[in-house]
N, C-alpha and C positions, 0 to 999 in steps of 0.2 A: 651185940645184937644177935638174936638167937635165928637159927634160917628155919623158918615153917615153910613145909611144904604145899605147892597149889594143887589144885584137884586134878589128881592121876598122875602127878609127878615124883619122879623117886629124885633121892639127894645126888645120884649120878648125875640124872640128864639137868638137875637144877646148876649144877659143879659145870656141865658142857656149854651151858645154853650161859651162864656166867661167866667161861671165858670167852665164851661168840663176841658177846657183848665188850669184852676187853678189846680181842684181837680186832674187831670193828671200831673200837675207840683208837686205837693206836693207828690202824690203816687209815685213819680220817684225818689222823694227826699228822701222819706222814707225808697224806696225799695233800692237807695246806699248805707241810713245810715246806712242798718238792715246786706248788703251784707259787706259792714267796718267790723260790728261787727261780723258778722261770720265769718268774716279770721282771724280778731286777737285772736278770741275763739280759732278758730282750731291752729292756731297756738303758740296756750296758750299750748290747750292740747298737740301737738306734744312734745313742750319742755318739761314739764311733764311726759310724757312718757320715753324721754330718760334719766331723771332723776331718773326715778324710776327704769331704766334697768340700768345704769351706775353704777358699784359700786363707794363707797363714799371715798376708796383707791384703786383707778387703778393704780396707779405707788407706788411700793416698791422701796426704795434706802437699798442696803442689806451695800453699805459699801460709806463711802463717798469717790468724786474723791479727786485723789493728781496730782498733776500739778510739774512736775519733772522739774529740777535745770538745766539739760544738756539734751543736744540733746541724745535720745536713736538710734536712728541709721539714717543714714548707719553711721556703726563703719568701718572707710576705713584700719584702720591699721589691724582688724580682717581678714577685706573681701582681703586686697594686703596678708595677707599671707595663708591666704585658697586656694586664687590662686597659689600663689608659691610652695603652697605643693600638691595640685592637677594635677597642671603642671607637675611638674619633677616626680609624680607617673604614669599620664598617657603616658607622652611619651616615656619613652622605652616600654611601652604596643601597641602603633603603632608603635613607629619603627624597631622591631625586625620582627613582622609578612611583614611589609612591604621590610626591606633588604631580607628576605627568601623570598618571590616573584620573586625579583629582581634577586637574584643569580640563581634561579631554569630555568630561561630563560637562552635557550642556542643560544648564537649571529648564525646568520645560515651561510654556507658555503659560496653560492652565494651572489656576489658581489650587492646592492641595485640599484637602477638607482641613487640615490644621488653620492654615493661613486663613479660611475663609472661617469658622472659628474664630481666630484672631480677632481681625475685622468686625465681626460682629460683637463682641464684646467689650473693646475701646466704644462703640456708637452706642452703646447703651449708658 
């Protein structure tokens, strides 16, 4: 490739402004390489750091696990008679306060508009 000259440039300053253009390729080369090595640095040292603040037994095992034979729960024949006996404990505990409710109401003299209703529709 033959080098033609641009308007009002001589083959010097083309030869100067051509190696600019190098020595700027290479400082940009340089300055990626240098910026590569500073993050793996830094993150040299981070890892390091948390090495040195980590202790070197963070997990105690106080007892080994045991891995059980049978299902530990729901135990259904426990839980149907916890029920059964819960059941027949709680309810004469509501139904006694609720029959004393019940009996304490006194039915009133006057006839309802249901009842009278009633009455008139058996006489028809």
């Amino acid at each position: 490739m033959e080098w033609t000259p641009s308007a009002g440039e001589t083959r010097e300053d083309a030869i100067k402004r051509s190696l600019d253009l190098q020595d700027y390729a290479d400082a940009k080369k340089d300055l990626e390489t240098q910026q590569e090595i500073l993050k793996a640095l830094t993150i040299s040292r981070m890892n390091a750091e948390v090495r040195y603040k980590t202790p070197s037994e963070s997990l105690v095992i106080h007892e080994e696990p045991v891995i059980a034979q049978s299902p530990i729960s729901p135990n259904v024949s426990l839980n149907l008679t916890l029920g059964l006996a819960i059941g027949l404990f709680l309810s004469p505990l509501i139904a006694l306060p609720l029959m004393w409710v019940l009996t304490q109401r006194k039915p009133s003299k006057s006839p309802t508009e249901n009842q009278i209703k009633a009455v008139e529709a058996v006489e028809y």
